[in-house]
C-alpha distance (Angstrom), angle and dihedral (degrees) to the residues before:
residue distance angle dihedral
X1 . . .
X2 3.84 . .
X3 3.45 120.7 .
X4 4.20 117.3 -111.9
X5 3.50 120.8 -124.0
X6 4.38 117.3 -163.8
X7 3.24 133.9 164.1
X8 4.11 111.7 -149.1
X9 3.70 123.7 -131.5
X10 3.48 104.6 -174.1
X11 3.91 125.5 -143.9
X12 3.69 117.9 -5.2
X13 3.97 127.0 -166.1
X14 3.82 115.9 -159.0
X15 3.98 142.5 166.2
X16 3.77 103.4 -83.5
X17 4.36 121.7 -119.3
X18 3.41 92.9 -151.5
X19 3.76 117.0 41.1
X20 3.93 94.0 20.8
X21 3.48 85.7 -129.1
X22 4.46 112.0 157.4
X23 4.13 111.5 -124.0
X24 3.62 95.0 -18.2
X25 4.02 99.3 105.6
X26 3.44 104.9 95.9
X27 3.93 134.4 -165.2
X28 3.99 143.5 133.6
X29 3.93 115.4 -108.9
X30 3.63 137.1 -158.3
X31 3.97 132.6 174.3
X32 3.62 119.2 -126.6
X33 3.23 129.9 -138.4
X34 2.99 118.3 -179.5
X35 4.26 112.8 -16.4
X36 4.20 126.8 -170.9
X37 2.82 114.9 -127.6
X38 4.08 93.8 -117.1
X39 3.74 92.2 53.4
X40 4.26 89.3 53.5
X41 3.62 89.1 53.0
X42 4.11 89.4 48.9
X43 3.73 82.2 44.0
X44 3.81 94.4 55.9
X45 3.70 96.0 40.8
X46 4.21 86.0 63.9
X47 3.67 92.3 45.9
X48 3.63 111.6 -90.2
X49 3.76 129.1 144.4
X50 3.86 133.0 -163.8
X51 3.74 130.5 -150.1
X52 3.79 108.0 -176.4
X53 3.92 101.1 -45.0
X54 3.98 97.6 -25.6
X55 3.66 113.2 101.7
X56 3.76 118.1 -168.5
X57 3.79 136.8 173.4
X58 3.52 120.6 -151.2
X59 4.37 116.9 -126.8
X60 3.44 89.7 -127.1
X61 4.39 91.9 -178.3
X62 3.88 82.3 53.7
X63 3.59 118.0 24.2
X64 3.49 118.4 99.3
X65 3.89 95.5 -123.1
X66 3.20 110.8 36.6
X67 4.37 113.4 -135.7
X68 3.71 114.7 -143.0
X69 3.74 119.4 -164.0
X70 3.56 110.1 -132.8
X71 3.63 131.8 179.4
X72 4.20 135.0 174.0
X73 3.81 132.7 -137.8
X74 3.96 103.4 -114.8
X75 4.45 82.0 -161.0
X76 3.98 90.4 50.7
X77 3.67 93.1 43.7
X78 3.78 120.7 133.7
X79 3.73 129.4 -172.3
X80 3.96 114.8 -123.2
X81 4.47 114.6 -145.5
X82 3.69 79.0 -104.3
X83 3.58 101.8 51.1
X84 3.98 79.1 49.8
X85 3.78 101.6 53.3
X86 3.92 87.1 49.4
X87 3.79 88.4 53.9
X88 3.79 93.4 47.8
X89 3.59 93.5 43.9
X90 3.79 89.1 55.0
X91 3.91 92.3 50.2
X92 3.94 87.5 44.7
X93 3.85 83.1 56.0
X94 3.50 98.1 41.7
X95 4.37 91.9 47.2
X96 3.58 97.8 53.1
X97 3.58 112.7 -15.2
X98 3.48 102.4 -94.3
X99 3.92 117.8 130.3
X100 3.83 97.2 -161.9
X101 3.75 130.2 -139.2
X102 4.00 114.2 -36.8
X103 3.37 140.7 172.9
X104 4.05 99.0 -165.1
X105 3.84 113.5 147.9
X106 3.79 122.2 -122.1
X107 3.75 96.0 -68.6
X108 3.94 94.9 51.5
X109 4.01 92.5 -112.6
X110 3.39 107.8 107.8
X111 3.44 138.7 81.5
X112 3.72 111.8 -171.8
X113 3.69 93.8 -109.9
X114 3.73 105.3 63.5
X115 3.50 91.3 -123.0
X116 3.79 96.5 115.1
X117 3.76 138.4 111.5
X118 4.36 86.5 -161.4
X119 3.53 84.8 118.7
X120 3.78 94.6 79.9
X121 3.71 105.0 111.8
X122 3.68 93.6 18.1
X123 3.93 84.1 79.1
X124 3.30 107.0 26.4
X125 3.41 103.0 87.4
X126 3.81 93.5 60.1
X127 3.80 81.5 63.3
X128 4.19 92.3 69.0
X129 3.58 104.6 100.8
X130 3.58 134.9 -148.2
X131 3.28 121.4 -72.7
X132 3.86 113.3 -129.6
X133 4.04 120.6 -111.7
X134 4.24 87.2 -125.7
X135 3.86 114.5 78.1
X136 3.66 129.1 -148.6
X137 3.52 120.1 -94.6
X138 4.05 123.6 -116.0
X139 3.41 121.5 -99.7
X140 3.53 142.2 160.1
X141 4.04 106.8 -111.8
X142 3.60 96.0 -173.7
X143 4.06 95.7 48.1
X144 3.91 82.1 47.4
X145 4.06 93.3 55.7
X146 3.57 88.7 42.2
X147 3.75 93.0 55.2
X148 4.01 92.2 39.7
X149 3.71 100.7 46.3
X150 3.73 96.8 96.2
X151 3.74 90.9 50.1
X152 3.53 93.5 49.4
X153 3.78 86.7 58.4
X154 3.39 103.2 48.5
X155 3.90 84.2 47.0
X156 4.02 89.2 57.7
X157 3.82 89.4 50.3
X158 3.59 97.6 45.7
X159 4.21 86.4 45.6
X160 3.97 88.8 49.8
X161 3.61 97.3 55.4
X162 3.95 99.5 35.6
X163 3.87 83.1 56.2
X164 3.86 91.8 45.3
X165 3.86 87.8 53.8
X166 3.77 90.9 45.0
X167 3.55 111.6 38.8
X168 3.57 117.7 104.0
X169 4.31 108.9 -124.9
X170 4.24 112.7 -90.4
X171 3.77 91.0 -122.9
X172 3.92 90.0 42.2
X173 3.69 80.3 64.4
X174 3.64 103.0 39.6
X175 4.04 88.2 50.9
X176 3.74 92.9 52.7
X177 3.46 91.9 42.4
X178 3.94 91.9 57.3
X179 4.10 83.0 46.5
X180 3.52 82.9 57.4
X181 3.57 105.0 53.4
X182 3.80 88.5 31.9
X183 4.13 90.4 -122.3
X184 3.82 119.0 153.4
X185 3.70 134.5 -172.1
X186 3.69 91.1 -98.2
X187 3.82 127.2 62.3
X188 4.07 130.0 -126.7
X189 3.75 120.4 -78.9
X190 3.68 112.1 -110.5
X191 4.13 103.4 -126.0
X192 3.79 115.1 -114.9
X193 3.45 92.3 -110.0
X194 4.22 97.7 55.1
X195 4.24 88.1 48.3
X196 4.35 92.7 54.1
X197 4.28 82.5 44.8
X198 3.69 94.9 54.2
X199 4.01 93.5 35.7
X200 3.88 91.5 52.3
X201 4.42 91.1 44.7
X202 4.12 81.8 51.4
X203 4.10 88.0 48.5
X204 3.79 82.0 53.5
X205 3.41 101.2 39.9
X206 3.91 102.7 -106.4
X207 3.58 137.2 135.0
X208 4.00 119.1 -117.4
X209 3.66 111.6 -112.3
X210 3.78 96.2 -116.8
X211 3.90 86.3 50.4
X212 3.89 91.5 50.2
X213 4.03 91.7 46.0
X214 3.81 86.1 51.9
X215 3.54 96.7 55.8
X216 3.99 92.4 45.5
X217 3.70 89.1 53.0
X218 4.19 91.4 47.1
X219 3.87 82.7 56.5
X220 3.92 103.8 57.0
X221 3.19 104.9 107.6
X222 4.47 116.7 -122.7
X223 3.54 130.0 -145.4
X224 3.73 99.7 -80.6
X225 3.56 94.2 44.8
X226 3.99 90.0 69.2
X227 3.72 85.3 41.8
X228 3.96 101.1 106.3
X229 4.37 117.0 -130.1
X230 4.10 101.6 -139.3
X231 3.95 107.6 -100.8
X232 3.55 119.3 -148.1
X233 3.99 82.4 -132.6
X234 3.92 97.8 53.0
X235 3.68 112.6 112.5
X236 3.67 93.4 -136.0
X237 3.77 133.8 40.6
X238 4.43 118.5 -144.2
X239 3.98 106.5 -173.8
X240 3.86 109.5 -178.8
X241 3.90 107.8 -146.1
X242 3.80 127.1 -159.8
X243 3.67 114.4 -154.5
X244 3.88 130.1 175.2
X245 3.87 112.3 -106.8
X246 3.58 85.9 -132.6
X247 3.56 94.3 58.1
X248 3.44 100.3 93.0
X249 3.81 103.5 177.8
X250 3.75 80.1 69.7
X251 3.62 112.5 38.2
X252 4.11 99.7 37.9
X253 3.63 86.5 43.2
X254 4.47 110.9 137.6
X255 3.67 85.3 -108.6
X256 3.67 100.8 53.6
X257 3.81 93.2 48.4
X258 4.13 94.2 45.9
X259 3.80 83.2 54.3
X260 3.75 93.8 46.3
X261 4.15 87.6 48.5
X262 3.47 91.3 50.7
X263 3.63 96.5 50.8
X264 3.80 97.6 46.2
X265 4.12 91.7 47.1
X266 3.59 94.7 36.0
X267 3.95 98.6 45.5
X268 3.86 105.9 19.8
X269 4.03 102.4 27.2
X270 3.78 90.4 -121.4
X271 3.55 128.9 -166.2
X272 3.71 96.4 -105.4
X273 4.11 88.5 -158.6
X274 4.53 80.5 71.0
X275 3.86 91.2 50.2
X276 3.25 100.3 92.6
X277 3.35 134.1 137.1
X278 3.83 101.0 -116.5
X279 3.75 84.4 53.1
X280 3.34 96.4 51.2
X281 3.74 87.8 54.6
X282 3.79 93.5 50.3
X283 4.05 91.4 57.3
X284 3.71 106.2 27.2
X285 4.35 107.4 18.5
X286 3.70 106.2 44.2
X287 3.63 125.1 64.3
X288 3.92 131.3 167.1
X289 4.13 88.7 -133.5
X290 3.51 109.1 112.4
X291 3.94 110.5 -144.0
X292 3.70 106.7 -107.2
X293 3.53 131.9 -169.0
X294 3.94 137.3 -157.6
X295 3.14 144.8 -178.0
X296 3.97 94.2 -138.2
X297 3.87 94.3 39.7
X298 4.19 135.1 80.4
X299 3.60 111.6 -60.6
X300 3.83 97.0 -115.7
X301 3.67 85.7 59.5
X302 3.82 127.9 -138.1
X303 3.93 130.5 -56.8
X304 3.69 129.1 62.2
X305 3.84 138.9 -23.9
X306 3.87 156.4 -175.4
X307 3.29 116.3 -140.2
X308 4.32 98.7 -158.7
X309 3.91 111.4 -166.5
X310 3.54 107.6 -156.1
X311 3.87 118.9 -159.0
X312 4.13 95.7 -155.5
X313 3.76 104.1 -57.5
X314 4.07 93.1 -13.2
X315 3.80 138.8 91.5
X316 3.40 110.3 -123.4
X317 4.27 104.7 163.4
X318 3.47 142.7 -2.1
X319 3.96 131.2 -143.0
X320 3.48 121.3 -170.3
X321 4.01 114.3 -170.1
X322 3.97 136.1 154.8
X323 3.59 112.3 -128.1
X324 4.16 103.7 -139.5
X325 3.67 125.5 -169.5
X326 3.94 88.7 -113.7
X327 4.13 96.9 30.2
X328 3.62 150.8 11.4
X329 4.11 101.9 -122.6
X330 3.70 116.4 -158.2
X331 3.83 114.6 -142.9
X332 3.84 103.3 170.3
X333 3.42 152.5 0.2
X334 3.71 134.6 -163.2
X335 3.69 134.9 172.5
X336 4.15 147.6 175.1
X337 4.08 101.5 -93.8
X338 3.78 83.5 -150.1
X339 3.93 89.8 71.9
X340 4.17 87.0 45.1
X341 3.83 86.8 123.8
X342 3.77 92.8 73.7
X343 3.87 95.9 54.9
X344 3.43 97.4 -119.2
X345 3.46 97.6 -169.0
X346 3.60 90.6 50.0
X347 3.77 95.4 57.1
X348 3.63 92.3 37.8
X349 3.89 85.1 70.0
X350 3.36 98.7 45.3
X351 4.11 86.0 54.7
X352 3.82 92.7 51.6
X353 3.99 91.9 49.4
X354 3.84 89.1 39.6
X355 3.86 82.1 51.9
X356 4.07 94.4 48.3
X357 4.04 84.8 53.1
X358 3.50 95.5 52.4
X359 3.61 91.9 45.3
X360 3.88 91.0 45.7
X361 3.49 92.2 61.6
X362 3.93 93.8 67.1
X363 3.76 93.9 28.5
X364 3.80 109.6 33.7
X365 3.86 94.8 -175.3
X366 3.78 80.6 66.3
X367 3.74 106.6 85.3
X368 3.68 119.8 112.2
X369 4.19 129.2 88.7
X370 3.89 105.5 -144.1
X371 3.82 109.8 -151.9
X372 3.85 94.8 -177.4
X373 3.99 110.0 -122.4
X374 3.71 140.7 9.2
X375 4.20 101.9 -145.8
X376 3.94 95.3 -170.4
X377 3.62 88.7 174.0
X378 3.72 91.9 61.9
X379 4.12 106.6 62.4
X380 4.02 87.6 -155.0
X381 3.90 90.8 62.0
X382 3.53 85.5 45.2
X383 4.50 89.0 94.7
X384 3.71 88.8 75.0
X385 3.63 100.8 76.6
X386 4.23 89.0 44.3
X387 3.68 84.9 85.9
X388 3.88 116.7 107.1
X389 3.89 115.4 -99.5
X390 3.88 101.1 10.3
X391 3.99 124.6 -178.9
X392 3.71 125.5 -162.5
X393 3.97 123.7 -152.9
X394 3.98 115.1 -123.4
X395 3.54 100.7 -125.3
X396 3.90 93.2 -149.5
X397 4.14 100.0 35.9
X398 3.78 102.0 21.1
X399 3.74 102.2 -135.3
X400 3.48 117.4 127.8
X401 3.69 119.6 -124.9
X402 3.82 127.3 -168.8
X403 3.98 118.5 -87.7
X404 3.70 100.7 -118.1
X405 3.67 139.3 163.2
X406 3.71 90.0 -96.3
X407 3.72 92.6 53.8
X408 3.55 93.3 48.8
X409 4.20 86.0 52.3
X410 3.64 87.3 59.3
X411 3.46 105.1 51.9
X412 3.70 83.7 48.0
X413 3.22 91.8 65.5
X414 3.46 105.6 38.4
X415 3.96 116.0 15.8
X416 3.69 91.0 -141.7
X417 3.88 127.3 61.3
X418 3.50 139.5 165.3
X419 3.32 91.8 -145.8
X420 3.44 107.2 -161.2
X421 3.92 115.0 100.0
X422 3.34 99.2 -151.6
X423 4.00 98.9 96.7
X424 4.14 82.5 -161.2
X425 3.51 109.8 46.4
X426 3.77 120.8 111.2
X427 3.69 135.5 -160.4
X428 3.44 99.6 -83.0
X429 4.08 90.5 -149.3
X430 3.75 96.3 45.0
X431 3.44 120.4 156.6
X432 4.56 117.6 -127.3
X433 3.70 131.8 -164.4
X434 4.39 84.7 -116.5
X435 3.98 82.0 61.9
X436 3.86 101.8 62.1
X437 3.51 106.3 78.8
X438 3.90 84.1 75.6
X439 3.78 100.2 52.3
X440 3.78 102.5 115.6
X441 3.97 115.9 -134.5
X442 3.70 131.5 -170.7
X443 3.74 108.6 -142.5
X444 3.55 121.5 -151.1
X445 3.52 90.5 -12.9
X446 3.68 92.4 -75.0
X447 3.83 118.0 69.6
X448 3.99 128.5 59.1
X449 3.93 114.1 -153.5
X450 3.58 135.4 138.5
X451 4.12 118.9 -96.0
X452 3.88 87.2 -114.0
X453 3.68 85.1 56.7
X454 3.97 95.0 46.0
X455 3.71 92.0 53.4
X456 4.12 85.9 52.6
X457 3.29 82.8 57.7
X458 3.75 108.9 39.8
X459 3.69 107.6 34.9
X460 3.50 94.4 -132.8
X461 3.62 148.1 71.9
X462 4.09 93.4 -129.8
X463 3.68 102.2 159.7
X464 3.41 103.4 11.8
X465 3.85 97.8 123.5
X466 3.68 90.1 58.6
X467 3.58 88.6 49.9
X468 3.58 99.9 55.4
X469 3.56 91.0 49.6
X470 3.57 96.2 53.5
X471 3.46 94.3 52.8
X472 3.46 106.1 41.0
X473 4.05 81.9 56.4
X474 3.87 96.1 51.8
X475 3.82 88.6 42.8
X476 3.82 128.4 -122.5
X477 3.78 101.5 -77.4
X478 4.15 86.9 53.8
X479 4.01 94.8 40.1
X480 3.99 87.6 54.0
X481 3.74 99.4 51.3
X482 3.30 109.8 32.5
X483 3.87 138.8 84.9
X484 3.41 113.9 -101.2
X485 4.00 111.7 -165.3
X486 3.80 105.9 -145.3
X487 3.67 119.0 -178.5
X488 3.95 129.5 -150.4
């Protein structure tokens, strides 16, 4: 696993996207590096965000719309009617060219019955933060791995064994869990009465009532059913290509940047003079995820992606996503308004959770669709928690709890919530004082020691506020293994 290298900027105020609001968006910062792809996915699980190599984490107690990480189980996953009419319409499309009757508003994301996540992408961009006035300093990544690698090692023994120590058994857990659920080896007797009902329906011929809600249940139809297989007799061709970030031959080609000016001006009434293609490349082309590859993991590896849908020889959207060991994140999504009437950013969600299944089924740990945040506070964010089987982070504990009705009563209430009901729970990863001597800091962009050996050094405790904060923010797990870049 390479090692990540960040350099923290501390708290950042900004104009807000969603309530308009001047200076009173709130959030801590940090440039990245370089970032594993383990530590993003710790990263993301305490709230943190990335937009090219920024990483911010909203102040949800103090921020004036609070930012609610929310993520779906790709396994649990089921289609809404209008999740299905999009799909259909799409085939329709695809068969003979015909889009079908719609009712999608002037951006393509509606579809009549507010029962649509189309407003993916429409939002998004609101969510880039403000960059910070400070700029990272230069260093030399590669020297930096070179000259980490064997602390990185140790670090992955050391985390091996401490978990070996700690963990609690796999059929420890499966036995409580069947105490849990009350389960046992053996099923539940059928009453008398229930066995001379279903012998006397098969006398007559019937099915049992359990038997016929069985079959109705086998026959609804799941995401990839709706999913159309190309027909050598459809009228159009859709051929969903996944292409490195990094590969920039591919994703900085003139095509992909027409569609991303398009978008922006078309949708968000961008200044076309900060369309350009080096900024398009700073937000949507570079990441600090190193590619990674394993033998146990998806077969595209992890690290970042585009996602290019091509309509027969055209580019018609773009998704770009990380692929995490735990998740698939989404980070953007772009598409030609000309196509709105196909809800774009509808069907670009089903494809990324049709994508987490598909890559669930080789790595099982990889099951849940990150949409970024849930802005409660801000009725048009509101679509992202319409999606079937929906989590939201605890900003205080970090355990993710179910998005209910009674959730969504709280935050009406009060646009800030911890959460969590469990008035004693603690973050399970949080960072103390008695942890910091083993923070690891690179100095000057040269030398890798511990903060208890940097005061040995120095004398003093200059910047140890700052680190504190950092790392009780990015947790302890995070705070021990990665770089951070401390400056003299």
């Amino acid at each position: 696993m390479s090692v990540s290298i960040v350099q923290y900027f501390g708290e950042q105020k900004n104009k807000c996207g969603y309530c308009t609001g001047t200076e009173c968006s709130k959030s801590h910062g940090l440039h990245a590096f370089r970032l594993s792809c383990d530590d993003y996915q710790e990263l993301i699980d305490r709230g943190w965000r990335r937009c090219g190599n920024y990483c911010y984490k909203p102040q949800n107690d103090i921020t004036c719309c609070p930012c609610y990480t929310i993520k779906c189980d790709a396994q649990q996953f089921k289609l809404t009617k209008s999740n299905k009419r999009i799909l259909r319409r799409m085939n329709k499309f695809l068969r003979d060219g015909k889009s079908g009757p719609s009712t999608s508003n002037a951006n393509g994301n509606g579809d009549g019955d507010g029962d649509d996540v189309g407003e993916r992408g429409v939002y998004a961009s609101e969510l880039q933060p403000q960059l910070p006035d400070k700029k990272p300093i230069s260093i030399n990544v590669e020297q930096v791995e070179t000259l980490s690698q064997a602390h990185v090692e140790q670090l992955k023994i050391t985390s091996t064994l401490d978990a070996g120590n700690g963990d609690q058994p796999a059929s420890s857990l499966a036995a409580n869990k069947c105490k849990a659920s009350g389960s046992n080896s053996n099923p539940p007797r059928k009453k008398a009465k229930q066995m001379r009902l279903e012998r006397r329906q098969a006398k007559l011929g019937q099915t049992p009532p359990d038997q016929q809600q069985t079959k109705a249940l086998n026959k609804e139809k799941n995401l990839q059913d709706f999913l159309a297989v190309p027909c050598e007799t459809d009228v159009h061709k859709l051929k969903i290509v996944l292409v490195a970030a990094s590969d920039t031959q591919r994703t900085c080609t003139d095509a992909v940047h027409a569609l991303y000016r398009k978008y922006q001006l078309v949708i968000h009434n961008d200044n076309p003079a900060r369309l350009t293609l080096a900024s398009m490349k700073r937000f949507l082309v570079q990441s600090p995820l190193k590619h990674q590859i394993s033998e146990d993991g998806p077969e595209m590896g992890y690290g970042s992606f585009h996602q290019q849908y091509w309509l027969d020889d055209k580019l018609i959207a773009v998704g770009v996503i990380d692929i995490l060991p735990g998740s698939v994140s989404s980070v953007y999504f772009f598409y030609d308004p000309d196509y709105s009437f196909l809800s774009l950013g509808t069907y670009g969600s089903l494809r990324e959770i049709d994508l987490v299944q598909k890559i669930a089924a080789r790595v099982p740990a990889l099951k849940f669709y990150y949409m970024g945040f849930y802005i409660h506070s801000c009725p048009k964010m509101r679509y992202k928690g319409k999606l079937d089987a929906s989590y939201l982070l605890c900003p205080e504990t970090y355990v993710w709890l179910p998005l209910t009705d009674d959730i969504r009563s709280k935050l009406d209430a009060n646009k800030y919530q911890r959460l969590n009901p469990d008035a004693a729970a603690r973050d399970a990863n949080e960072f103390l004082s008695n942890h910091l001597n083993d923070v690891k800091l690179l100095v000057n962009g040269k030398s890798y020691i511990t903060y208890k050996v940097f005061v040995q050094i120095e004398g003093d405790n200059d910047g140890r506020d700052d680190i504190m904060e950092y790392s009780k923010l990015v947790g302890k797990v995070c705070a021990q293994r990665m770089l951070y870049v401390n400056m003299l």
